[in-house]
C-alpha positions as CSV (number, residue, x, y, z in Angstrom):
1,X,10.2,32.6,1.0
2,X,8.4,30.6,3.8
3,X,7.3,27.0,2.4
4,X,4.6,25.4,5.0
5,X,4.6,21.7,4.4
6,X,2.4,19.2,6.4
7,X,1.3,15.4,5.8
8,X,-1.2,14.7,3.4
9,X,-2.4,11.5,5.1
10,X,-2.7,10.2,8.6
11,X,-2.3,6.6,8.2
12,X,-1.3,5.9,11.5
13,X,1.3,3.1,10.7
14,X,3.1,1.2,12.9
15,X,6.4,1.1,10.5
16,X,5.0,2.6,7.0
17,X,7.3,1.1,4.2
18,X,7.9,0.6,0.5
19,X,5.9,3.5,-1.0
20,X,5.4,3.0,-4.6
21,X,3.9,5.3,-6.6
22,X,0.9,3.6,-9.6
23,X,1.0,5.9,-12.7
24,X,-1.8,4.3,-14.7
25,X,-4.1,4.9,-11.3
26,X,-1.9,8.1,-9.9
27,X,-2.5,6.4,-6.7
28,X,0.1,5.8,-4.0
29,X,0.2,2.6,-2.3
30,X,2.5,1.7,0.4
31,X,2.5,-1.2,3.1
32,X,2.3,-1.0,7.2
33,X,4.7,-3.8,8.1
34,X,3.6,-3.7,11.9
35,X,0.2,-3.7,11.4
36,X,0.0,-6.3,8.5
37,X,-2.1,-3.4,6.1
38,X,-1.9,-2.5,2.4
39,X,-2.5,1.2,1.8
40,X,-3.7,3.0,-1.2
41,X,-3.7,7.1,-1.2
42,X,-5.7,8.7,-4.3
43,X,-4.3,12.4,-3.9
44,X,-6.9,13.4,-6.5
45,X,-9.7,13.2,-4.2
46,X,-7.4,12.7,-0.7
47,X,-9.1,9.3,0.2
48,X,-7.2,6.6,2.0
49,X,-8.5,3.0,1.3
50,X,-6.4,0.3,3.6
51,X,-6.8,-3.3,3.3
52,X,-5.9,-5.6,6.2
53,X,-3.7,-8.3,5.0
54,X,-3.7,-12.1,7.1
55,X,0.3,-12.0,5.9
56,X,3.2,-9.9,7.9
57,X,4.2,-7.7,4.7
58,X,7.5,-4.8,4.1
59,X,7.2,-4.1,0.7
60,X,5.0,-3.7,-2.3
61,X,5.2,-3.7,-6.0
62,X,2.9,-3.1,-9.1
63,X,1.6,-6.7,-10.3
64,X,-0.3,-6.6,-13.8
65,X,-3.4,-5.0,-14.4
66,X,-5.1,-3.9,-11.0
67,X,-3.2,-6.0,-8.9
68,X,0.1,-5.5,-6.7
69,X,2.7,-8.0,-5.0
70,X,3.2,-8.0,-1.2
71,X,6.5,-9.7,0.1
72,X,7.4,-10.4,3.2
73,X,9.4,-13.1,5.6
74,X,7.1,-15.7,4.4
75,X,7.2,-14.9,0.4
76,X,5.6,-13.0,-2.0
77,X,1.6,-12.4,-2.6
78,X,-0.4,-11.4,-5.0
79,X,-3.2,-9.4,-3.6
80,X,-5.9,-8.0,-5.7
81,X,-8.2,-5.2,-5.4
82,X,-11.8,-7.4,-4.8
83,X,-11.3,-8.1,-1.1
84,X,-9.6,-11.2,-2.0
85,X,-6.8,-11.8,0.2
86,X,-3.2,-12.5,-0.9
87,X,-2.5,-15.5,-3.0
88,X,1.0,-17.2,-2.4
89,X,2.7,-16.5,-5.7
């Protein structure tokens, strides 16, 4: 049997990392350590929302409610899903 397997989302990262899978929103979210972005994959409709981050991130984690953590060199953020950006925890 012949499997065909191919990417289900271009994000173009620089150095994709820390993919962490949201089971109350089935969403995938996952940070871009090079190019300082938070990225959310829906695979129920296949849309990609990214957030540009003012912080150097490399990792993610689920926060409460609708908000996530961000860590990087500098600490850990709290970022939420308004178009805020991340507050220093």
């Amino acid at each position: 049997m012949l499997i065909e397997a191919g990417p289900l989302v271009v994000a173009e990262d620089a150095c994709g990392e820390s993919p962490r899978w949201d089971p109350s929103a089935a969403h995938l979210l996952w940070v871009d350590v090079g190019g300082r972005r938070l990225h959310r994959f829906d695979p129920a409709t296949l849309a990609l929302t990214t957030r540009v981050l003012d912080v150097p991130v490399s990792a993610v984690a689920l926060g409460d409610g609708a908000d996530v953590v961000v860590g990087g060199e500098r600490g850990l953020w709290v970022v939420g899903h308004a178009g805020t950006q991340p507050l220093p925890l």
